[in-house]
N, CA, C and O atoms as CSV, one atom per row, in Angstrom:
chain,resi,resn,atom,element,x,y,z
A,1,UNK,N,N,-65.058,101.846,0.322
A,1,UNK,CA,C,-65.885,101.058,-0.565
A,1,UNK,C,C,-66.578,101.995,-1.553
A,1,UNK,O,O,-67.272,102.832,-0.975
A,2,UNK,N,N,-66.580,102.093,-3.034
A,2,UNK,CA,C,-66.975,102.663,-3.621
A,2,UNK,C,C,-68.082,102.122,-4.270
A,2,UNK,O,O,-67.923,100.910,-4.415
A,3,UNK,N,N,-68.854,102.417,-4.598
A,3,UNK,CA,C,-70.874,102.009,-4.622
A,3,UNK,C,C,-70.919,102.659,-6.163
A,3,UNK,O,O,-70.551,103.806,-6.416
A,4,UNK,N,N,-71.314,101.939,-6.906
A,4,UNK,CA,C,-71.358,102.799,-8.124
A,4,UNK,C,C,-72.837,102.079,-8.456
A,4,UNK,O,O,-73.075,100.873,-8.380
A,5,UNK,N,N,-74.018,103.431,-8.952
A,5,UNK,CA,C,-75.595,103.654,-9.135
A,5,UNK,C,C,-75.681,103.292,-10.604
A,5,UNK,O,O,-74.938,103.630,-11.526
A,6,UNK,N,N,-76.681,102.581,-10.606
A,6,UNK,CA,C,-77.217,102.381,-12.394
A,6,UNK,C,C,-78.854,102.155,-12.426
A,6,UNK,O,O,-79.417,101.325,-11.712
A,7,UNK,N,N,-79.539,103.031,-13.373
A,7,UNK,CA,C,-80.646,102.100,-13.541
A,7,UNK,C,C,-80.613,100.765,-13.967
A,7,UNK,O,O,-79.934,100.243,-14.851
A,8,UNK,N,N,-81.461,100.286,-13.197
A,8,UNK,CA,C,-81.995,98.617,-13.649
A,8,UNK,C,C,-82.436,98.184,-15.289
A,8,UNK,O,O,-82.264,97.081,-15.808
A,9,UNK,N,N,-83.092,99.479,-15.956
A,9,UNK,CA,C,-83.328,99.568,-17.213
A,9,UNK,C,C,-81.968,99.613,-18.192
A,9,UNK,O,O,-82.057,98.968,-19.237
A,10,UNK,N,N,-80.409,100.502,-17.868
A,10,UNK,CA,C,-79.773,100.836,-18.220
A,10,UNK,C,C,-78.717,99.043,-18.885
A,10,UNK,O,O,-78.091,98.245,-18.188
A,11,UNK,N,N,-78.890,99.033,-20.015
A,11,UNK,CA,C,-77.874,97.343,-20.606
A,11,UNK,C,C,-76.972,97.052,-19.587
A,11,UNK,O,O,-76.327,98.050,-19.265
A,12,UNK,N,N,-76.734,96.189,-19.053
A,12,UNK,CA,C,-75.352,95.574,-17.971
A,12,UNK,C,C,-74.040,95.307,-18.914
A,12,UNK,O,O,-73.792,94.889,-20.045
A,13,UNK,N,N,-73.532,95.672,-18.062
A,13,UNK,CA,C,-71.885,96.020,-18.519
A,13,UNK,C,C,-70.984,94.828,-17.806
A,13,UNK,O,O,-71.494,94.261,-16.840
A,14,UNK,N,N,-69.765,94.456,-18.208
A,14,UNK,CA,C,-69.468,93.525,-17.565
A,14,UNK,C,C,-68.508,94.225,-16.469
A,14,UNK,O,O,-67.915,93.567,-15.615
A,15,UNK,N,N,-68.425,95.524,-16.575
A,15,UNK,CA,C,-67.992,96.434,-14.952
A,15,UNK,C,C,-68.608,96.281,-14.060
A,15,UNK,O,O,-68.133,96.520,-12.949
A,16,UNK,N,N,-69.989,95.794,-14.228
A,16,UNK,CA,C,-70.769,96.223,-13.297
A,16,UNK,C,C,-70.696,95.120,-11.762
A,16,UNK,O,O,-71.202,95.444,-10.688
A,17,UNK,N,N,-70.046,93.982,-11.982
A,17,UNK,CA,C,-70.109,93.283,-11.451
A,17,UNK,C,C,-71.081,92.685,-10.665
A,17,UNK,O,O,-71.943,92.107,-11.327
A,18,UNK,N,N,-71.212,92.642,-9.492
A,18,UNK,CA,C,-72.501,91.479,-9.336
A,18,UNK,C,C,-73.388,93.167,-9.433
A,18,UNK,O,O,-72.914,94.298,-9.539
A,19,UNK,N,N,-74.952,92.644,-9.332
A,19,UNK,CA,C,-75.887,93.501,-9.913
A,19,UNK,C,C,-76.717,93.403,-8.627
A,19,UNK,O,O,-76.979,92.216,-8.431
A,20,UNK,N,N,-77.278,94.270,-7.587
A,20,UNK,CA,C,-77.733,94.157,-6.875
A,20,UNK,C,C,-79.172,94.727,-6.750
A,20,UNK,O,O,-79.007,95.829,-6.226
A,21,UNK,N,N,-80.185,94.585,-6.913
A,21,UNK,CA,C,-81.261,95.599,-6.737
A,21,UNK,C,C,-81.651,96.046,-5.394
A,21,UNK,O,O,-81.733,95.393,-4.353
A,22,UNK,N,N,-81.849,97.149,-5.597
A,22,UNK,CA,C,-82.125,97.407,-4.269
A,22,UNK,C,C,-83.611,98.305,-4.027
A,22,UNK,O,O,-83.793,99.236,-3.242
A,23,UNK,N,N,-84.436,97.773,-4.839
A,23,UNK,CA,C,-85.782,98.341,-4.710
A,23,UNK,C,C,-86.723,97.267,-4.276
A,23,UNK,O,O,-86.567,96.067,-4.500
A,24,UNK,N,N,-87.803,97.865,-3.574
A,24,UNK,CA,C,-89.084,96.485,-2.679
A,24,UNK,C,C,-89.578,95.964,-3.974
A,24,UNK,O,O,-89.481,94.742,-4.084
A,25,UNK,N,N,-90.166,96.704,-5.144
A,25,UNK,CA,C,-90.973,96.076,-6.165
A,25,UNK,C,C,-89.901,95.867,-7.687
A,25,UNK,O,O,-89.064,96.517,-8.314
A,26,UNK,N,N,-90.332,95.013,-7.721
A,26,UNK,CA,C,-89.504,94.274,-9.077
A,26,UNK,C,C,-89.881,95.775,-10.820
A,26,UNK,O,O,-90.907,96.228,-11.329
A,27,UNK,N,N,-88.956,95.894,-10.977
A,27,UNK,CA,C,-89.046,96.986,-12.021
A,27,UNK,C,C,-90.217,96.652,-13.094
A,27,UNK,O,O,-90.517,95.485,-13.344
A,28,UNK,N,N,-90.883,97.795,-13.733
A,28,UNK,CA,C,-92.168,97.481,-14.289
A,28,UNK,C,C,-91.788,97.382,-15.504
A,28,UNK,O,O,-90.919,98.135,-15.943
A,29,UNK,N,N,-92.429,96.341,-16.335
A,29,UNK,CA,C,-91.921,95.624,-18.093
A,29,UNK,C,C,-90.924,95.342,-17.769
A,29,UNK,O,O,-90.577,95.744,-18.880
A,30,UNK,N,N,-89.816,94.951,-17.218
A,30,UNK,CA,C,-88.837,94.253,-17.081
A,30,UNK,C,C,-88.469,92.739,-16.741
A,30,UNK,O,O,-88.208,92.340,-15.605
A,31,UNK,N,N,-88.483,92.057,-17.744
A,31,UNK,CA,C,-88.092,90.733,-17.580
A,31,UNK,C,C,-86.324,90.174,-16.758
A,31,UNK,O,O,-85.257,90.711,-17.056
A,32,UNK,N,N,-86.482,88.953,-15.676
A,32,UNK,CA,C,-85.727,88.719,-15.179
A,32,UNK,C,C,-84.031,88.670,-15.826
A,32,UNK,O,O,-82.990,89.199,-15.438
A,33,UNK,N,N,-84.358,87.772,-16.974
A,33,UNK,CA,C,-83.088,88.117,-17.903
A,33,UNK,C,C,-82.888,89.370,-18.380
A,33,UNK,O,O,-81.690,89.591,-18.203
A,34,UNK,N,N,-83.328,90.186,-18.819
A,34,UNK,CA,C,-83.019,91.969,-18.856
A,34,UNK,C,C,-82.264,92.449,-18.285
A,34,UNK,O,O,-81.331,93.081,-18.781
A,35,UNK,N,N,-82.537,92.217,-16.615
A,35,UNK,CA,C,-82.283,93.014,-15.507
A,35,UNK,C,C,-80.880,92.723,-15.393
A,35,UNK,O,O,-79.999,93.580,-15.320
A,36,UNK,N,N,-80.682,91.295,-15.379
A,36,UNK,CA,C,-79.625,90.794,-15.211
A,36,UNK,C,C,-79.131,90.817,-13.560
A,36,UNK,O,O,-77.936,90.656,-13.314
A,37,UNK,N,N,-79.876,90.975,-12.720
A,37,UNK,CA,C,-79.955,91.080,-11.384
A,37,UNK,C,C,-79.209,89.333,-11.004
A,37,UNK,O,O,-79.384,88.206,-11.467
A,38,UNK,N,N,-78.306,89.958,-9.879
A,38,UNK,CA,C,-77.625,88.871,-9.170
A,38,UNK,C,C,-78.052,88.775,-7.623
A,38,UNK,O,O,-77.877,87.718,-7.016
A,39,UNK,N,N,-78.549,89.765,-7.073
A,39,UNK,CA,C,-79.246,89.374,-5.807
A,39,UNK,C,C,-79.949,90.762,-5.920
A,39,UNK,O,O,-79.763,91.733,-6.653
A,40,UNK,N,N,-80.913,90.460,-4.815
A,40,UNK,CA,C,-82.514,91.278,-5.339
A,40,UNK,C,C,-82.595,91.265,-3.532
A,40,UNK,O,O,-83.077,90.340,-2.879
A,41,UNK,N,N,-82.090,92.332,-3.049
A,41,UNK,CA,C,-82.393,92.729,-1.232
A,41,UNK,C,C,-83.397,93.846,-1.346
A,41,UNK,O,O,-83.126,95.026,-1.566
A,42,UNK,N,N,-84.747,93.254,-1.146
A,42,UNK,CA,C,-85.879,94.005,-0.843
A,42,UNK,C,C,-86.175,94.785,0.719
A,42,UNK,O,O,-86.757,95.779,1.152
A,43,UNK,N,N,-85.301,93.537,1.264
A,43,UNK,CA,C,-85.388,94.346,2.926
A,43,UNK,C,C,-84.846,95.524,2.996
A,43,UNK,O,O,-85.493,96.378,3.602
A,44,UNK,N,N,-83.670,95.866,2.471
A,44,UNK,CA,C,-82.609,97.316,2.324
A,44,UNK,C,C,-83.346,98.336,1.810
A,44,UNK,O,O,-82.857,99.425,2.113
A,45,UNK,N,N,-84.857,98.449,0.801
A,45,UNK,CA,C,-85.282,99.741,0.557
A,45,UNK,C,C,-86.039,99.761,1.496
A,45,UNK,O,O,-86.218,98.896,2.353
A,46,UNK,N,N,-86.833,101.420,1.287
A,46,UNK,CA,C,-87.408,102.211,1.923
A,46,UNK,C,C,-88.889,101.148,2.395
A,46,UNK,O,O,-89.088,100.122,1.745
A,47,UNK,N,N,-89.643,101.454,3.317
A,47,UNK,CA,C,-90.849,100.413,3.778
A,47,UNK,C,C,-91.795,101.148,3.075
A,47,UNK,O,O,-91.929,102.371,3.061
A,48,UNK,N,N,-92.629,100.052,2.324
A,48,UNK,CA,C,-93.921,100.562,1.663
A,48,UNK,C,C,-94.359,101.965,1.786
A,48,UNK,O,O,-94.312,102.837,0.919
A,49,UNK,N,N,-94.964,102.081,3.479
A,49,UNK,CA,C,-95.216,103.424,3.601
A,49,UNK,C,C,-94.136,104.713,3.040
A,49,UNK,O,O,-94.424,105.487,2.127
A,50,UNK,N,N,-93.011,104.724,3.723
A,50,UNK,CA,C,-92.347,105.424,3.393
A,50,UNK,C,C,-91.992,105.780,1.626
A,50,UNK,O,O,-92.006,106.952,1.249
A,51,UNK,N,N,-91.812,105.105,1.047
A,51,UNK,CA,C,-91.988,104.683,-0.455
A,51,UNK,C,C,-93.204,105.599,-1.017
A,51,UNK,O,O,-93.043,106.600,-1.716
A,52,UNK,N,N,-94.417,105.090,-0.598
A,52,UNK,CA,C,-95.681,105.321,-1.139
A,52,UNK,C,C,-95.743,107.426,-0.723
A,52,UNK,O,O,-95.958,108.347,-1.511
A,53,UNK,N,N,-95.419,107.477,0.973
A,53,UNK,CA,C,-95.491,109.055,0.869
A,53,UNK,C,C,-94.059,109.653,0.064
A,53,UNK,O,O,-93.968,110.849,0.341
A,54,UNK,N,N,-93.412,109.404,-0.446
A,54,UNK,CA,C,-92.540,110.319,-1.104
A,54,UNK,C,C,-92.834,110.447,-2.132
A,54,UNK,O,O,-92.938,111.630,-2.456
A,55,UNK,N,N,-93.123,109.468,-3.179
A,55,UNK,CA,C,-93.764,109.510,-4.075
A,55,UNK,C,C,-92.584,109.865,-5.407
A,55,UNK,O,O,-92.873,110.004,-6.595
A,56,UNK,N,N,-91.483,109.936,-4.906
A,56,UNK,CA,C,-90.520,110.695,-5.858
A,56,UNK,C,C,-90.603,112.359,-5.960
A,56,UNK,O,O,-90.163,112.918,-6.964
A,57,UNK,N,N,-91.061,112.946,-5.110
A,57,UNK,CA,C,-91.721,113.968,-4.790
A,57,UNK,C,C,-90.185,114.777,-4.712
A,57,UNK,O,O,-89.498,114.414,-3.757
A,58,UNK,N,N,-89.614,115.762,-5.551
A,58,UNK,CA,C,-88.172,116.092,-4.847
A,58,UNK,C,C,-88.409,117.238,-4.177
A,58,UNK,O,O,-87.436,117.992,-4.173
A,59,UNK,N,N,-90.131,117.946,-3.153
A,59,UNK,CA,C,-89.495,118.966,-2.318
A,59,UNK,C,C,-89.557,118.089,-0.802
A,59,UNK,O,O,-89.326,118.688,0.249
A,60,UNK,N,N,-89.835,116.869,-0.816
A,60,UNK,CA,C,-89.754,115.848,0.113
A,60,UNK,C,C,-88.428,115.454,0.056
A,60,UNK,O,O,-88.236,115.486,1.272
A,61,UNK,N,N,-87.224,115.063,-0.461
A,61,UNK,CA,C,-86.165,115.031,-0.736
A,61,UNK,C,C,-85.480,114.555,0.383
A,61,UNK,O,O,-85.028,113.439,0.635
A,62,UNK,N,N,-85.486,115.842,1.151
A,62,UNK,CA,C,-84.489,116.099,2.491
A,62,UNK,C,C,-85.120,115.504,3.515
A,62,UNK,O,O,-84.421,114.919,4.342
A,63,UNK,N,N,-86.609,115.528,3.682
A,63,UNK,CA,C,-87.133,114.628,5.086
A,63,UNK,C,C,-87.454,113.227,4.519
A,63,UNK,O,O,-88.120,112.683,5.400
A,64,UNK,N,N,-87.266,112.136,3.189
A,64,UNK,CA,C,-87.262,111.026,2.758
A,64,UNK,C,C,-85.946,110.830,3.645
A,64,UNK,O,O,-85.915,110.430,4.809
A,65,UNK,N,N,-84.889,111.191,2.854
A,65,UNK,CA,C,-83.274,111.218,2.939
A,65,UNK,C,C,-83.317,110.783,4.826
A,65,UNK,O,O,-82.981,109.691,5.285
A,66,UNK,N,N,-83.833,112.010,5.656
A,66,UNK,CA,C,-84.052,111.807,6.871
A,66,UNK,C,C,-84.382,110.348,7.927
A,66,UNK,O,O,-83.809,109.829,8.885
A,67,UNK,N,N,-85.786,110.033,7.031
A,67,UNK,CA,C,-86.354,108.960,7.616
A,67,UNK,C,C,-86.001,107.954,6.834
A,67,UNK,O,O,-86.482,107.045,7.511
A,68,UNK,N,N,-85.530,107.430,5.928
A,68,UNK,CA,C,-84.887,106.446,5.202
A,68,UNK,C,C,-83.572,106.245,5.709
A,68,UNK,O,O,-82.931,105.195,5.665
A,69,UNK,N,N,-83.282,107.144,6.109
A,69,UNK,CA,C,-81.491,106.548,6.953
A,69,UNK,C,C,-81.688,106.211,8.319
A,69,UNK,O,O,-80.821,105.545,8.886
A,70,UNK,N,N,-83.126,106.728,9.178
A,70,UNK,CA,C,-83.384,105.777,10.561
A,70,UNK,C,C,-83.580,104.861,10.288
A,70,UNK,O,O,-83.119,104.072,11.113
A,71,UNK,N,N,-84.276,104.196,9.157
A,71,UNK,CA,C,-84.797,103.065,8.679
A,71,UNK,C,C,-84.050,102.134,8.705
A,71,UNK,O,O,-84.316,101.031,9.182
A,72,UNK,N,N,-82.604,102.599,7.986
A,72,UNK,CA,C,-81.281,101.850,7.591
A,72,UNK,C,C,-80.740,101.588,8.977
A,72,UNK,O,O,-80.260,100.518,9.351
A,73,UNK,N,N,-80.875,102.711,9.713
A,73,UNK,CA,C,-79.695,102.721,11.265
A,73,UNK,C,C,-80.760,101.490,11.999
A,73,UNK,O,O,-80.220,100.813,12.873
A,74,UNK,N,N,-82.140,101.200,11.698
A,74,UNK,CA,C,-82.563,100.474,12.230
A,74,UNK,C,C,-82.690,98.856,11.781
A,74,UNK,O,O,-83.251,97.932,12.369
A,75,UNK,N,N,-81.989,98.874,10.573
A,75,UNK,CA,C,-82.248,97.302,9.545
A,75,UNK,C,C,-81.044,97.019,9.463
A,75,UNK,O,O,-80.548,96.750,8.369
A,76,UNK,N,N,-80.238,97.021,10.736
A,76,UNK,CA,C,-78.834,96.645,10.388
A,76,UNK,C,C,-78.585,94.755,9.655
A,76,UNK,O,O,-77.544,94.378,9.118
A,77,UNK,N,N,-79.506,94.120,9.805
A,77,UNK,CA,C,-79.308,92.692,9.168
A,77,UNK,C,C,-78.844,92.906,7.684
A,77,UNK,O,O,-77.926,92.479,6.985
A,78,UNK,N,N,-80.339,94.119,7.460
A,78,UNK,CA,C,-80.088,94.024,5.627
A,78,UNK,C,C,-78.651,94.902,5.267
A,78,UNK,O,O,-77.798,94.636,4.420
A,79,UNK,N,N,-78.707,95.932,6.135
A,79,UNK,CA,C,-77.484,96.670,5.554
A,79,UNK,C,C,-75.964,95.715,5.908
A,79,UNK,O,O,-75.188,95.996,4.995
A,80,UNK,N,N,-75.565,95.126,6.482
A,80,UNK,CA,C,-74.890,93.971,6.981
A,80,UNK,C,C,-74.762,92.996,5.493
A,80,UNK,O,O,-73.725,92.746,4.878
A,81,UNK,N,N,-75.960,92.619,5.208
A,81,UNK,CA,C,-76.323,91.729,4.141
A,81,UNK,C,C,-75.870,92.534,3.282
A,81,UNK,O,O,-75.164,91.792,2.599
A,82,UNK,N,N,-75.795,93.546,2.849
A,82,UNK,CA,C,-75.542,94.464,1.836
A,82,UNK,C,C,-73.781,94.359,1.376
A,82,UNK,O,O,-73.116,93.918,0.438
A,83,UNK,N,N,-73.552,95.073,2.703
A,83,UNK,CA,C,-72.285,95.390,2.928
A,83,UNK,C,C,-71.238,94.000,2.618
A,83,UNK,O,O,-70.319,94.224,1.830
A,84,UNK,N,N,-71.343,92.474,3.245
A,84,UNK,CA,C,-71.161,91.753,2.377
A,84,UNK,C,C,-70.911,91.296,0.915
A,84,UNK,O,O,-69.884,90.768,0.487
A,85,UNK,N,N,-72.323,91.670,0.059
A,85,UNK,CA,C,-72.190,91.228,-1.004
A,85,UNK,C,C,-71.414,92.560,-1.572
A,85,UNK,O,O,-70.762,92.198,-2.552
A,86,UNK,N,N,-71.289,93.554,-1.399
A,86,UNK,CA,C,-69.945,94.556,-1.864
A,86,UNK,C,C,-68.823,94.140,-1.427
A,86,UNK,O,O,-67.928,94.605,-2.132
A,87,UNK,N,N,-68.483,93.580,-0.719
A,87,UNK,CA,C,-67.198,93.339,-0.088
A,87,UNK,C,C,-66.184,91.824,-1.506
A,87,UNK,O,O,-65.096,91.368,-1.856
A,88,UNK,N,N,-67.495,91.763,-1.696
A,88,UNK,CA,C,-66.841,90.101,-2.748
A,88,UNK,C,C,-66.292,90.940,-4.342
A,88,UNK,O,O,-65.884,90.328,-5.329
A,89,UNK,N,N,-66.406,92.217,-4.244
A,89,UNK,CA,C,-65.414,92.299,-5.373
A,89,UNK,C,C,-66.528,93.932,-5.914
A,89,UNK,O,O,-67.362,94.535,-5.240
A,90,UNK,N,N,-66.024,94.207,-7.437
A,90,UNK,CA,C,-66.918,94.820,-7.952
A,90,UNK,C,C,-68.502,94.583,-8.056
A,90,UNK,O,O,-69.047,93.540,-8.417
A,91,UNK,N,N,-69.060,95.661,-7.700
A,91,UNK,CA,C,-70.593,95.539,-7.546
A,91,UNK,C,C,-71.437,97.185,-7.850
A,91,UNK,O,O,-71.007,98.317,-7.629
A,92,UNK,N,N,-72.626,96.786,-8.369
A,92,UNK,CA,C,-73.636,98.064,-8.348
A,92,UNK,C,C,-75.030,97.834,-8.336
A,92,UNK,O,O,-75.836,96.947,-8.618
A,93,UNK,N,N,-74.991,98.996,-7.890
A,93,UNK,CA,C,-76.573,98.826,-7.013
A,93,UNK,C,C,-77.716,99.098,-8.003
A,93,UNK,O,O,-77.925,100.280,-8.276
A,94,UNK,N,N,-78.273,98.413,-8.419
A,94,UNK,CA,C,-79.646,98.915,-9.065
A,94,UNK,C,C,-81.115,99.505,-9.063
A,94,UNK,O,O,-81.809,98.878,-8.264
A,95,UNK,N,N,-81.676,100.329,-9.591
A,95,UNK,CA,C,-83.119,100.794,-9.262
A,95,UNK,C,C,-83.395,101.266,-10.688
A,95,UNK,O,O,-82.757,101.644,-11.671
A,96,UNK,N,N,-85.262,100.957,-10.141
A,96,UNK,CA,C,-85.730,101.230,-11.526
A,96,UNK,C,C,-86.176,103.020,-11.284
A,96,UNK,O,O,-87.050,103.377,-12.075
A,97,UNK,N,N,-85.803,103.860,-10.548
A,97,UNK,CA,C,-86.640,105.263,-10.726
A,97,UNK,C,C,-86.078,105.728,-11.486
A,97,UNK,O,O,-85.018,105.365,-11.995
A,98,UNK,N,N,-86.979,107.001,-11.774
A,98,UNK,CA,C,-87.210,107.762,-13.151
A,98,UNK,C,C,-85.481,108.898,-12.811
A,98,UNK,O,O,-84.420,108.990,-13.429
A,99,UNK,N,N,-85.882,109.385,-11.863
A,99,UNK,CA,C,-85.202,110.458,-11.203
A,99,UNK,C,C,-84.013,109.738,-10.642
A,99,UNK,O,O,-84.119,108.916,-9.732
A,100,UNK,N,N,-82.657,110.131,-11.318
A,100,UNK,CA,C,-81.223,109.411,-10.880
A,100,UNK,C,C,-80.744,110.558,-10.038
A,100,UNK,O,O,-79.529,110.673,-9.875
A,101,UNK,N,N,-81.676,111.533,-9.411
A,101,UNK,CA,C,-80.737,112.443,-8.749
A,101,UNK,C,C,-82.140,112.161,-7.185
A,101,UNK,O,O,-81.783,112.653,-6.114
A,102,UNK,N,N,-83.096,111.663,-7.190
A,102,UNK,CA,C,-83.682,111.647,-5.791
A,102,UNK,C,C,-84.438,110.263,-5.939
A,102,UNK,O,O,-85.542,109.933,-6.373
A,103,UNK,N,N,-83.539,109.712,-5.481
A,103,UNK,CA,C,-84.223,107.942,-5.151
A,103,UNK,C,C,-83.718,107.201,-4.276
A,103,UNK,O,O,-82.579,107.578,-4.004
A,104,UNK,N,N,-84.084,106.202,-3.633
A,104,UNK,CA,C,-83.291,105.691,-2.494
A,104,UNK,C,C,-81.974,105.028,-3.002
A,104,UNK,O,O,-81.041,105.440,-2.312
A,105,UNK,N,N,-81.640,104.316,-3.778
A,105,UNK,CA,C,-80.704,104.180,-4.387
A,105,UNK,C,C,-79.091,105.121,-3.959
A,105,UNK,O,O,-78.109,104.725,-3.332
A,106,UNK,N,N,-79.361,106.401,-4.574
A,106,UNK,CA,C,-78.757,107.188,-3.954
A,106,UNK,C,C,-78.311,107.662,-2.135
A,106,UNK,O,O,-77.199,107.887,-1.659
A,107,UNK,N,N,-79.685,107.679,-1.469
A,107,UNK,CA,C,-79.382,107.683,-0.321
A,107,UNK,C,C,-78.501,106.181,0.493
A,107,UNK,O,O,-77.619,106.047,1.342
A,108,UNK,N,N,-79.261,105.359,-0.263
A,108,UNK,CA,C,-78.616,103.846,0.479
A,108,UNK,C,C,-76.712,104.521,0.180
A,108,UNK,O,O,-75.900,104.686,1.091
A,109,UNK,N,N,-76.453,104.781,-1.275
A,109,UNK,CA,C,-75.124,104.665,-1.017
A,109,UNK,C,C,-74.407,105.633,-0.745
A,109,UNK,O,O,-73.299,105.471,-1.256
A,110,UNK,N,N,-74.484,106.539,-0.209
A,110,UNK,CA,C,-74.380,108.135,1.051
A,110,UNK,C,C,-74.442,107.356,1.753
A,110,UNK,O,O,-73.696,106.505,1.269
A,111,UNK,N,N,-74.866,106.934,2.730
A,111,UNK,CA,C,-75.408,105.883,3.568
A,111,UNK,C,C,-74.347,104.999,4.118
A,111,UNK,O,O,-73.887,105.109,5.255
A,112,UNK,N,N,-74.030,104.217,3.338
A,112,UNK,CA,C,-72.787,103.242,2.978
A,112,UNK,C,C,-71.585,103.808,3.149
A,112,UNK,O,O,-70.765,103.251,3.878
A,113,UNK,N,N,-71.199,105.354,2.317
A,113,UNK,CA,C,-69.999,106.024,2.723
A,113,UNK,C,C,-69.821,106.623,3.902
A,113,UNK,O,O,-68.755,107.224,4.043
A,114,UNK,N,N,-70.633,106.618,4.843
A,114,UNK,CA,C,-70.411,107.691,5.825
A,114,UNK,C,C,-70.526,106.923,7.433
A,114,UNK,O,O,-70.050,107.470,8.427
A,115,UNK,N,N,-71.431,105.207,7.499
A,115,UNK,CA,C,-71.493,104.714,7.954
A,115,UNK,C,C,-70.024,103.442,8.183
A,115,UNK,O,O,-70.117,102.534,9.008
């Protein structure tokens, strides 16, 4: 299954196929038609806390990465739920962070390949 990453900010493409977000809080200045979001799984990111201490912080990186994938090994409904709506054809995952190289986004779909 190949997982392909986009910001939520970034115009939708009609590659992109269904549009999934995968962040707890709805992207900031972004209106619903913008986003173009086709399902919005808040359960699949990181839990508040966890979220709030990383902070986007990249020398936290490697122990986010850590405790965000027990998180996952432990939310098998949402990742289940996930894994589904990839299965119905082309799809990509969306997030609004700044940083396209350390965000959960990324880890969810590492995550996905290895699981």
């Amino acid at each position: 299954m190949k997982v392909v990453l986009k910001r939520v900010y970034e115009a939708p493409a009609k590659t992109d196929g269904t549009r999934i977000l995968v962040d707890r809080l709805w992207p900031r200045g972004l209106s619903k038609d913008k986003a173009s979001v086709d399902l919005w799984l808040k359960e699949i990111a990181p839990s508040t806390e966890l979220r709030k201490w990383f902070g986007h912080d990249p020398e936290k990186w490697a122990e986010f990465q850590r405790r965000y994938r027990a998180e996952l090994k432990a939310n098998g409904d949402a990742v289940s739920e996930l894994r589904a709506a990839l299965a119905d054809g082309p799809a990509t995952l969306v997030y609004g962070a700044k940083d396209e190289a350390h965000n959960d986004a990324v880890v969810l779909a590492d995550y996905l390949a290895q699981v």
